[in-house]
N, CA, C and O atoms as CSV, one atom per row, in Angstrom:
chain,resi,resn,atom,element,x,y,z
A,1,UNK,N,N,124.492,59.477,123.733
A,1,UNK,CA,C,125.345,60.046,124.766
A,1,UNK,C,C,126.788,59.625,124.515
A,1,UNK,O,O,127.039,58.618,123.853
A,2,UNK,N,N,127.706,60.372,125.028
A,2,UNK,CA,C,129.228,60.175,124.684
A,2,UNK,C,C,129.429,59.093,125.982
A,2,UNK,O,O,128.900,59.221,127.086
A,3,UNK,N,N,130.263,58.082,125.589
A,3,UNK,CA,C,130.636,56.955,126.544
A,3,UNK,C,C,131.833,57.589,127.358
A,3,UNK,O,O,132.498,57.095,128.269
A,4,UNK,N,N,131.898,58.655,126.843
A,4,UNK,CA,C,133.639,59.531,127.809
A,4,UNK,C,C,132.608,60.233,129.004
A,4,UNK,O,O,133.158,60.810,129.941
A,5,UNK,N,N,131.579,60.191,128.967
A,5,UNK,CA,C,130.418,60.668,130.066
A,5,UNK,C,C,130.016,60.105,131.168
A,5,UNK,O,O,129.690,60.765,132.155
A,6,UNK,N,N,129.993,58.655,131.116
A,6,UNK,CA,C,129.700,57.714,131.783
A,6,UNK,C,C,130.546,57.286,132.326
A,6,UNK,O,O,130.317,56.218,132.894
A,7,UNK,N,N,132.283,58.015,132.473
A,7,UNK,CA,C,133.192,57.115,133.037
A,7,UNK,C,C,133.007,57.577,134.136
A,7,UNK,O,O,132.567,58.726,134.122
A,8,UNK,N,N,133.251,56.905,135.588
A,8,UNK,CA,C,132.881,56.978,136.556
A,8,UNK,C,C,134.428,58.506,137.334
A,8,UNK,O,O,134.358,59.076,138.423
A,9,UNK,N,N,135.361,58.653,136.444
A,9,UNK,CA,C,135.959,59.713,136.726
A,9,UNK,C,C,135.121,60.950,136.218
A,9,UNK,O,O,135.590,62.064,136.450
A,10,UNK,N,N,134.450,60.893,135.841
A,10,UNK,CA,C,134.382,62.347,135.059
A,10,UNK,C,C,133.434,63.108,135.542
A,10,UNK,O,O,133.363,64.327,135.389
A,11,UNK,N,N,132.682,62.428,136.134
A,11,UNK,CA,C,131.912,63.398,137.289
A,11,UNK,C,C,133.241,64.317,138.453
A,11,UNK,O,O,133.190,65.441,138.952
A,12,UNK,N,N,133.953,63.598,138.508
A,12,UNK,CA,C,134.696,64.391,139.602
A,12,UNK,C,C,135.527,65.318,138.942
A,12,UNK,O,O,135.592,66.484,139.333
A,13,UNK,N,N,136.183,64.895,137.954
A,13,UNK,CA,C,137.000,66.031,137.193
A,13,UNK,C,C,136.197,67.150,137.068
A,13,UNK,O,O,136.616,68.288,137.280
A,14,UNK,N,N,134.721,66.807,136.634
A,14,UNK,CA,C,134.073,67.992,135.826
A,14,UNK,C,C,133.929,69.055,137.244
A,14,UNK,O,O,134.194,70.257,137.287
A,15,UNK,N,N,133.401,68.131,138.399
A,15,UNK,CA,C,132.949,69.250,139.389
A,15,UNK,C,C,134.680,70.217,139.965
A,15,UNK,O,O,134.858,71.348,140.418
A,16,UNK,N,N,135.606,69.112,139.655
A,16,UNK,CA,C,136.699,69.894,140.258
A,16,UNK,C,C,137.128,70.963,138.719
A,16,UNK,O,O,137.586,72.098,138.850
A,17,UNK,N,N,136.927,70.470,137.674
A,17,UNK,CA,C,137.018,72.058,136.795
A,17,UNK,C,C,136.478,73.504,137.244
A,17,UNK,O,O,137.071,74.567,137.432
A,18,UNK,N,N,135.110,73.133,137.346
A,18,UNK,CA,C,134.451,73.884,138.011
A,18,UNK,C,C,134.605,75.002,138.755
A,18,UNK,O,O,134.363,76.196,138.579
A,19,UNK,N,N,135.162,74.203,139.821
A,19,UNK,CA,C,135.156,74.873,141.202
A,19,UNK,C,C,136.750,75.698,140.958
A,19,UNK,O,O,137.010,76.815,141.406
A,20,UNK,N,N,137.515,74.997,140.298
A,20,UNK,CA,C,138.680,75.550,139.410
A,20,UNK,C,C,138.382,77.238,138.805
A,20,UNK,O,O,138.895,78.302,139.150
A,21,UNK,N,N,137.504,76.974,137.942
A,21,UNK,CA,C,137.024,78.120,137.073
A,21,UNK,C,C,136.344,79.062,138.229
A,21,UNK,O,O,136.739,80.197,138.499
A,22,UNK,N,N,135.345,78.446,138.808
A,22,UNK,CA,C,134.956,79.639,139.956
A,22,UNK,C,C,135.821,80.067,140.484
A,22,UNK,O,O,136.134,81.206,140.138
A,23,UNK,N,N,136.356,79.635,141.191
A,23,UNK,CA,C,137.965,80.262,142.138
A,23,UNK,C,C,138.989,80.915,141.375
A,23,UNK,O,O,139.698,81.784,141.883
A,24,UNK,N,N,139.129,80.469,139.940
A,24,UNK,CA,C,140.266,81.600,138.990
A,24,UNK,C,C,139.551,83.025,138.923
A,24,UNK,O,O,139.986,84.169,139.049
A,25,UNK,N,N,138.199,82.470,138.661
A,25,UNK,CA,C,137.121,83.814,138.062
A,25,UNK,C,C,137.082,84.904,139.371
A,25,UNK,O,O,137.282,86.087,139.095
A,26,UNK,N,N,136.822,84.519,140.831
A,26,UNK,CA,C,136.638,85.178,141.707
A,26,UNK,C,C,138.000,85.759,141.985
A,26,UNK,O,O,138.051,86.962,141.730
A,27,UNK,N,N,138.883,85.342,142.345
A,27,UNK,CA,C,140.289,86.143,142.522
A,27,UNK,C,C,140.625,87.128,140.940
A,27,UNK,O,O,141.273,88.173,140.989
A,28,UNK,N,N,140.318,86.824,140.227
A,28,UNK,CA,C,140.206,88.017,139.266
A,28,UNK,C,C,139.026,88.975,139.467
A,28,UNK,O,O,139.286,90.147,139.740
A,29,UNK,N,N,137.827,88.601,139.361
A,29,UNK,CA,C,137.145,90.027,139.160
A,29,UNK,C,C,136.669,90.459,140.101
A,29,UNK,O,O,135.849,91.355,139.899
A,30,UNK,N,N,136.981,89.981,141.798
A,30,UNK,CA,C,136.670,90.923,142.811
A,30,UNK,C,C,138.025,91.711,143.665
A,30,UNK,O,O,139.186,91.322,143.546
A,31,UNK,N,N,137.723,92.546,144.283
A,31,UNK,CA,C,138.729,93.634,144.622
A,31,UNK,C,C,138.817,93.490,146.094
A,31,UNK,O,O,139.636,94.023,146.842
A,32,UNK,N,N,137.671,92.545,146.448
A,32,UNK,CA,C,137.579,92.225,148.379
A,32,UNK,C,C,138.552,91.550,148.512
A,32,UNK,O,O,138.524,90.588,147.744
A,33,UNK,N,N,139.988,91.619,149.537
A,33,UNK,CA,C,140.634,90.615,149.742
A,33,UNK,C,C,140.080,89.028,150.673
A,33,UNK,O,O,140.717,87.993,150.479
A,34,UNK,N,N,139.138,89.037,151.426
A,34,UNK,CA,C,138.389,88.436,151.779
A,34,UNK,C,C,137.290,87.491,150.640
A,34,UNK,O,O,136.632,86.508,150.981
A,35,UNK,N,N,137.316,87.941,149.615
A,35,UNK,CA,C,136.702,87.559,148.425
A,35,UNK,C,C,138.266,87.002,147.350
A,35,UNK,O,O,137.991,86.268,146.401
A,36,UNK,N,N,139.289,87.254,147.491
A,36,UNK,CA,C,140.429,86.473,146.427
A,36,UNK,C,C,140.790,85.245,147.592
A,36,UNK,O,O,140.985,84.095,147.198
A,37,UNK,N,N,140.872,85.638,149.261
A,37,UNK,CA,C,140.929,84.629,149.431
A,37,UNK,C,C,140.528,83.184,149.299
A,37,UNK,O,O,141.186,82.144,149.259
A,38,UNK,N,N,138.923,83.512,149.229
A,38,UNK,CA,C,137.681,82.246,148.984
A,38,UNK,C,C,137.758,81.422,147.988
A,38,UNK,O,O,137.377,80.252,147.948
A,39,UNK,N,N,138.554,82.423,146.699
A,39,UNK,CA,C,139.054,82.219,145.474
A,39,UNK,C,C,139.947,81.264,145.162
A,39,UNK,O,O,140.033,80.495,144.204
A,40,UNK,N,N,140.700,81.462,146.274
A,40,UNK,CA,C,142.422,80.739,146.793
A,40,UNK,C,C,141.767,79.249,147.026
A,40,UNK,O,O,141.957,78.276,146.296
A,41,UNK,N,N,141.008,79.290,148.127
A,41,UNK,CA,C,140.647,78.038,148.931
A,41,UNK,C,C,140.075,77.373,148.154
A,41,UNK,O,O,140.348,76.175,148.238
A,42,UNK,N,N,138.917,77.831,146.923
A,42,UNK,CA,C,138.129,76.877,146.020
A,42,UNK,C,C,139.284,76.932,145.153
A,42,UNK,O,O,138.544,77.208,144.209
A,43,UNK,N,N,140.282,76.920,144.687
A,43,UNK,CA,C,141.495,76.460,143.655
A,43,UNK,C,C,142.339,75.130,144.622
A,43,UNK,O,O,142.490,73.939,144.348
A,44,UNK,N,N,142.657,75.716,145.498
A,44,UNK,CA,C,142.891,74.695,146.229
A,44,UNK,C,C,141.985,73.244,146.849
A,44,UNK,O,O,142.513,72.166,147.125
A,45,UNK,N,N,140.759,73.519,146.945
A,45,UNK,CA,C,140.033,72.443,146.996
A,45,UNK,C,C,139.994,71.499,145.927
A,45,UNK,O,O,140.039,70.278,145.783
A,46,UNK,N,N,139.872,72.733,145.096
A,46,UNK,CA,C,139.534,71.504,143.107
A,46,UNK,C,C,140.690,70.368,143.138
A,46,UNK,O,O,140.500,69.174,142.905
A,47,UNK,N,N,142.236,71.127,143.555
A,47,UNK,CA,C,142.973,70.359,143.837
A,47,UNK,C,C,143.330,69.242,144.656
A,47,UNK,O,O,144.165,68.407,144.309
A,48,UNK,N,N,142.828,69.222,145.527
A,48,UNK,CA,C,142.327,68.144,146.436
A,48,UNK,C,C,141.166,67.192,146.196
A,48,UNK,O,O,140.879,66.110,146.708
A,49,UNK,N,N,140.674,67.821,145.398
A,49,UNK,CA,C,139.332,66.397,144.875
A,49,UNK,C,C,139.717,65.960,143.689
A,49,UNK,O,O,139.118,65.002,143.200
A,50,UNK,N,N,140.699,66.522,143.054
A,50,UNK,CA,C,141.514,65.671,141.762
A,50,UNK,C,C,142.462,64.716,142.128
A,50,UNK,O,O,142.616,63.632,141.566
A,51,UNK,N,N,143.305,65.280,143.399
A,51,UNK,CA,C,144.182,63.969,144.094
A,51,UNK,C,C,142.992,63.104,144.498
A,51,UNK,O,O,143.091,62.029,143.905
A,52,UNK,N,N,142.094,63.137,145.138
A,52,UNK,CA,C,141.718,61.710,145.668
A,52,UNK,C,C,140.818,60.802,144.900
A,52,UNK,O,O,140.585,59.596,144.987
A,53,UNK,N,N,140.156,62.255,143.709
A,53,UNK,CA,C,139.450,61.474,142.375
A,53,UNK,C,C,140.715,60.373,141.826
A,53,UNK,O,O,140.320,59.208,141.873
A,54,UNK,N,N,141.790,60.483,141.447
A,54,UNK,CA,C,142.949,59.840,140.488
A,54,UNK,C,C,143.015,58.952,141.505
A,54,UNK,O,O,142.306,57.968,141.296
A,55,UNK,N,N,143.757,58.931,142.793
A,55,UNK,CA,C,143.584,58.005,143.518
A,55,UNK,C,C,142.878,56.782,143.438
A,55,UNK,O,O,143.306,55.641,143.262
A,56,UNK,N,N,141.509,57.284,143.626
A,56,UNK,CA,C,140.382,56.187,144.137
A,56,UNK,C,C,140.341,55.616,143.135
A,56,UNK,O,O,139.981,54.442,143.225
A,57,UNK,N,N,140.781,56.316,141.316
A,57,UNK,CA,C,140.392,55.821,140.828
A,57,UNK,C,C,141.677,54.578,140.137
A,57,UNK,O,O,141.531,53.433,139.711
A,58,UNK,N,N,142.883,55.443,140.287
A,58,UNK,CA,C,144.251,54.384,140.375
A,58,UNK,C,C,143.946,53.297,141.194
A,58,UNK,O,O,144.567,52.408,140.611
A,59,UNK,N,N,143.314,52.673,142.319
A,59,UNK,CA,C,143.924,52.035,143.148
A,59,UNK,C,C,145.489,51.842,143.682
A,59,UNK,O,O,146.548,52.456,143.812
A,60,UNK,N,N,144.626,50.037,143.983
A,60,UNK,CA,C,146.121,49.486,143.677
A,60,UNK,C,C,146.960,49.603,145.220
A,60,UNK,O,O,146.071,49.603,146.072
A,61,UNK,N,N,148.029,49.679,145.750
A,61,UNK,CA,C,148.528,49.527,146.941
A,61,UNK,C,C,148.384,50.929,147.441
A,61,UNK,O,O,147.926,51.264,148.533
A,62,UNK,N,N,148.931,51.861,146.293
A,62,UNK,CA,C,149.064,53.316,146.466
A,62,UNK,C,C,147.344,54.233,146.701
A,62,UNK,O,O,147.182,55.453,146.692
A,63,UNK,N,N,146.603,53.490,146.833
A,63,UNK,CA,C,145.347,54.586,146.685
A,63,UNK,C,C,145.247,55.504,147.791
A,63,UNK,O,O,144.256,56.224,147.916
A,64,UNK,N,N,146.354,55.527,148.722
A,64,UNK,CA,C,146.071,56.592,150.114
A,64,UNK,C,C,146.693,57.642,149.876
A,64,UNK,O,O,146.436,58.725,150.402
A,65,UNK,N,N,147.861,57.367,148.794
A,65,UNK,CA,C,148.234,58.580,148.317
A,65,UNK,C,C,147.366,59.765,148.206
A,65,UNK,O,O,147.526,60.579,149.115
A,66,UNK,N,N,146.448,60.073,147.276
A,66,UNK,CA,C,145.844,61.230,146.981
A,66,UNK,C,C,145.058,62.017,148.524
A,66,UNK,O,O,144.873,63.175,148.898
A,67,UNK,N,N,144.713,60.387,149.182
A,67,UNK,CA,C,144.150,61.518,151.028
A,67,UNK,C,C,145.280,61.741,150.859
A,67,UNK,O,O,145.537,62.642,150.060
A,68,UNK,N,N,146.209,61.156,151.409
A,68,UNK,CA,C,147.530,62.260,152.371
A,68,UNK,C,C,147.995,63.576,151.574
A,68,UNK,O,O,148.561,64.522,152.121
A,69,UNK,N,N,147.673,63.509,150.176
A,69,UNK,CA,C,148.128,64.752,149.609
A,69,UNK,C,C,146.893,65.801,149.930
A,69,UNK,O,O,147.157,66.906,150.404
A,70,UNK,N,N,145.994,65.541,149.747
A,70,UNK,CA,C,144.930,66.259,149.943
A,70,UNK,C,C,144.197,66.412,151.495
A,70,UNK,O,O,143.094,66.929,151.670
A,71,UNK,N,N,144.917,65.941,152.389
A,71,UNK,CA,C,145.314,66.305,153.687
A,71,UNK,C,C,145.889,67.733,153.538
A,71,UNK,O,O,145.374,68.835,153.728
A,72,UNK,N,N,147.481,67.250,153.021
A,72,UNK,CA,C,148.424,68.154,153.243
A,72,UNK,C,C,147.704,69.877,152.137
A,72,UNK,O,O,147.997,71.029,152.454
A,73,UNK,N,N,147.198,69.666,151.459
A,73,UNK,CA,C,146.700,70.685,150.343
A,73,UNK,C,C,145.954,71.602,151.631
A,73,UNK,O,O,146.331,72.749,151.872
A,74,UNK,N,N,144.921,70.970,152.361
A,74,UNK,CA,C,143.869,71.580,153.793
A,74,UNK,C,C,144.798,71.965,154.970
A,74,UNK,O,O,144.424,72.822,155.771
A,75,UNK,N,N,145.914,71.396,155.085
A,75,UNK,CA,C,146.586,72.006,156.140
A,75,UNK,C,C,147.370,73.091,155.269
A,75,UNK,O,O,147.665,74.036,156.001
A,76,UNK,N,N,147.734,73.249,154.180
A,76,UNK,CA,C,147.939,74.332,153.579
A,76,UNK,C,C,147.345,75.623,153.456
A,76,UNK,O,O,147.826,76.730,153.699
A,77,UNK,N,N,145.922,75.206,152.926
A,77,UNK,CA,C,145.030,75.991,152.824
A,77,UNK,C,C,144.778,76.682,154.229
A,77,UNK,O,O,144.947,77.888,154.052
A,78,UNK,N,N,144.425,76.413,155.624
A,78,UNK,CA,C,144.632,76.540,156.877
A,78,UNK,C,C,145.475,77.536,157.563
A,78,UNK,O,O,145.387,78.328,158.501
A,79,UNK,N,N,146.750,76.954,156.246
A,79,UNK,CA,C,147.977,77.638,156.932
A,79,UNK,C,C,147.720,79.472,156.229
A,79,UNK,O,O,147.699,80.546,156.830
A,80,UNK,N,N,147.588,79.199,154.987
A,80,UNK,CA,C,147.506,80.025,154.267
A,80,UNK,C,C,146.802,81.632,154.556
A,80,UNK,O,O,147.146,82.813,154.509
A,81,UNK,N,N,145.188,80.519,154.991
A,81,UNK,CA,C,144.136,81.333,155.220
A,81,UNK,C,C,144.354,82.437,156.504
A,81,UNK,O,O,144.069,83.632,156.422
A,82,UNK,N,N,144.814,81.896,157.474
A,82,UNK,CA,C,145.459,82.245,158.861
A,82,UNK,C,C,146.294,83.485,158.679
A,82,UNK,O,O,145.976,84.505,159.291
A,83,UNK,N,N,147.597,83.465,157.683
A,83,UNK,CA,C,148.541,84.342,157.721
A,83,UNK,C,C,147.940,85.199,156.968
A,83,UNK,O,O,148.134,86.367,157.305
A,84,UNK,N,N,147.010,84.971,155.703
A,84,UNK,CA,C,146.142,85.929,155.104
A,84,UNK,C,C,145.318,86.802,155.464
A,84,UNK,O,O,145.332,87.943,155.001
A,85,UNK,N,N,144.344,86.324,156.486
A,85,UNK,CA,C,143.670,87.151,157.485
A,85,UNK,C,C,144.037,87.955,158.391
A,85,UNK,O,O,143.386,88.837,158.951
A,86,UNK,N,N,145.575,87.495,158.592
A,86,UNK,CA,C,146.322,88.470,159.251
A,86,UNK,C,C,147.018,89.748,159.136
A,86,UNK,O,O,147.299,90.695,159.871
A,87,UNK,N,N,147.215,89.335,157.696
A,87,UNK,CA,C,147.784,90.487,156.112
A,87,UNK,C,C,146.419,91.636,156.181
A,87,UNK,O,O,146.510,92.856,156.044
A,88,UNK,N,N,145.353,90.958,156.397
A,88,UNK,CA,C,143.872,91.885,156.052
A,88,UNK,C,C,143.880,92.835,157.309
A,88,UNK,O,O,143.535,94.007,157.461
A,89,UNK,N,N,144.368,91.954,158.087
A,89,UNK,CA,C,143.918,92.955,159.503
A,89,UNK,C,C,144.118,94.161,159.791
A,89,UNK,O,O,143.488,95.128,160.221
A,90,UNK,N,N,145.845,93.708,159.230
A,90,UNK,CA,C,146.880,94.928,159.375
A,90,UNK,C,C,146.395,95.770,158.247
A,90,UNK,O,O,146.221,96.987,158.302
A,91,UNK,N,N,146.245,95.194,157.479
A,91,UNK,CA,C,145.948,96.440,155.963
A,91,UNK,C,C,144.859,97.194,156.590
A,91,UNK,O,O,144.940,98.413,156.440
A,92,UNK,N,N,143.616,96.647,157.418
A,92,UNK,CA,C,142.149,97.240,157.651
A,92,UNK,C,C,142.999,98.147,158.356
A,92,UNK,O,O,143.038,99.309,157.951
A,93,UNK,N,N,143.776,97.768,159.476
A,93,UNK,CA,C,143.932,98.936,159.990
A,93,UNK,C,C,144.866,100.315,159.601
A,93,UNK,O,O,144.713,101.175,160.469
A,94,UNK,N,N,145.349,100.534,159.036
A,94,UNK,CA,C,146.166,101.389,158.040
A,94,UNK,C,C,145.475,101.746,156.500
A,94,UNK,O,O,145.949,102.650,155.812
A,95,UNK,N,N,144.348,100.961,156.065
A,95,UNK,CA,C,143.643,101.604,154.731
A,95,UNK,C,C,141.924,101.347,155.497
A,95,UNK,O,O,141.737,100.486,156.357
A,96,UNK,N,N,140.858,102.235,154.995
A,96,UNK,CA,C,139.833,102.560,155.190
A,96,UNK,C,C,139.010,101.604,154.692
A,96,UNK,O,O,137.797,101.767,154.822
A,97,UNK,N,N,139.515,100.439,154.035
A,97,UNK,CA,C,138.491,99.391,153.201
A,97,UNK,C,C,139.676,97.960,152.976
A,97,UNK,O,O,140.889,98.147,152.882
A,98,UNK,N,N,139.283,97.116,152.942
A,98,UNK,CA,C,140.332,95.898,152.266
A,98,UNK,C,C,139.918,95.413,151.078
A,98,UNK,O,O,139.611,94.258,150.781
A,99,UNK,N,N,139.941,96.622,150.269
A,99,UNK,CA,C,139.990,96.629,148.607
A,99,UNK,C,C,141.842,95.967,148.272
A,99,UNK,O,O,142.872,96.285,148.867
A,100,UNK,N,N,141.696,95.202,147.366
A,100,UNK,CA,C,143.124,94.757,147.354
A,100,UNK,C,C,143.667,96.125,146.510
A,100,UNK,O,O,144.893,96.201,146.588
A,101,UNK,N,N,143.218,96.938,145.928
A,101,UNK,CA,C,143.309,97.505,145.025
A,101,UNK,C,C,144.032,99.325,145.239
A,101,UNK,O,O,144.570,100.222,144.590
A,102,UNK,N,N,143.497,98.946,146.791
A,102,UNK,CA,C,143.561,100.945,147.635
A,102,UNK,C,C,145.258,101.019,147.775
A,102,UNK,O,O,145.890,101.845,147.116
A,103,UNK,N,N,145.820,100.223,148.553
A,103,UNK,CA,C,146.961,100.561,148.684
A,103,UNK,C,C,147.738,100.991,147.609
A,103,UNK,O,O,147.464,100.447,146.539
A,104,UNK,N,N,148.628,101.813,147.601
A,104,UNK,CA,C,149.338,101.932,146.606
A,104,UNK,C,C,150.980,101.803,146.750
A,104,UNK,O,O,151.886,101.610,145.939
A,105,UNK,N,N,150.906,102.049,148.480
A,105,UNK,CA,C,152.344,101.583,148.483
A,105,UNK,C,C,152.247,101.012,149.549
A,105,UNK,O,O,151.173,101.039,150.149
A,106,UNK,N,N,153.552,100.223,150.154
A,106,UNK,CA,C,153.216,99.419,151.587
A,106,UNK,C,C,153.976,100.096,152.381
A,106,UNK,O,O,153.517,100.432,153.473
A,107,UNK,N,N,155.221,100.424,152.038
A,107,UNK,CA,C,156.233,101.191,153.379
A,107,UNK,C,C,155.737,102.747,153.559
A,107,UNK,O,O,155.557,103.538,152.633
A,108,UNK,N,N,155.558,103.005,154.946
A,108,UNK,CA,C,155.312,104.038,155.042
A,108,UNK,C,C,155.403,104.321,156.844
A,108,UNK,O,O,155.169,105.438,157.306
């Protein structure tokens, strides 16, 4: 077995690649805006379990760093999700589907 396997970071990196790659992959190949959002939030999560993975694993005086960033990443995400769903609403009501893909123009 590779000893770069066993480091006690690399379980977390690997799952936050992951969830990285799922969330790039889904905001590309689906057309549901409700589906790029989910996309959004698992990119943003990966990011938040890499701040508090480095963290926990920095110590040291600073190890609260990575929560408070990864606080602030969820009140982002929050913020995000909110004004996004709100973008959908309005689109549902003015296009027949919330394909990101139908609109073709916005002023009208």
């Amino acid at each position: 077995m590779d000893p770069a396997l066993h480091h006690p970071l690399a379980g977390y990196v690997f799952v936050s690649s992951a969830m990285f790659v799922l969330g790039v992959f889904t905001m590309i190949s689906r057309k549901n805006a409700i589906y790029v959002l989910m996309g959004a939030e698992l990119i943003l999560n990966a990011a938040a379990l890499n701040f508090v993975a480095f963290a926990r694993h920095r110590g040291g005086a600073n190890a609260l760093d990575g929560q408070m960033f990864a606080i602030f990443v969820i009140i982002l995400a929050a913020a995000e999700a909110a004004v996004a769903l709100g973008i959908v609403l309005q689109m549902f009501q003015h296009f027949p589907s919330i394909d990101v893909t139908a609109p073709e123009r916005l002023g009208d």
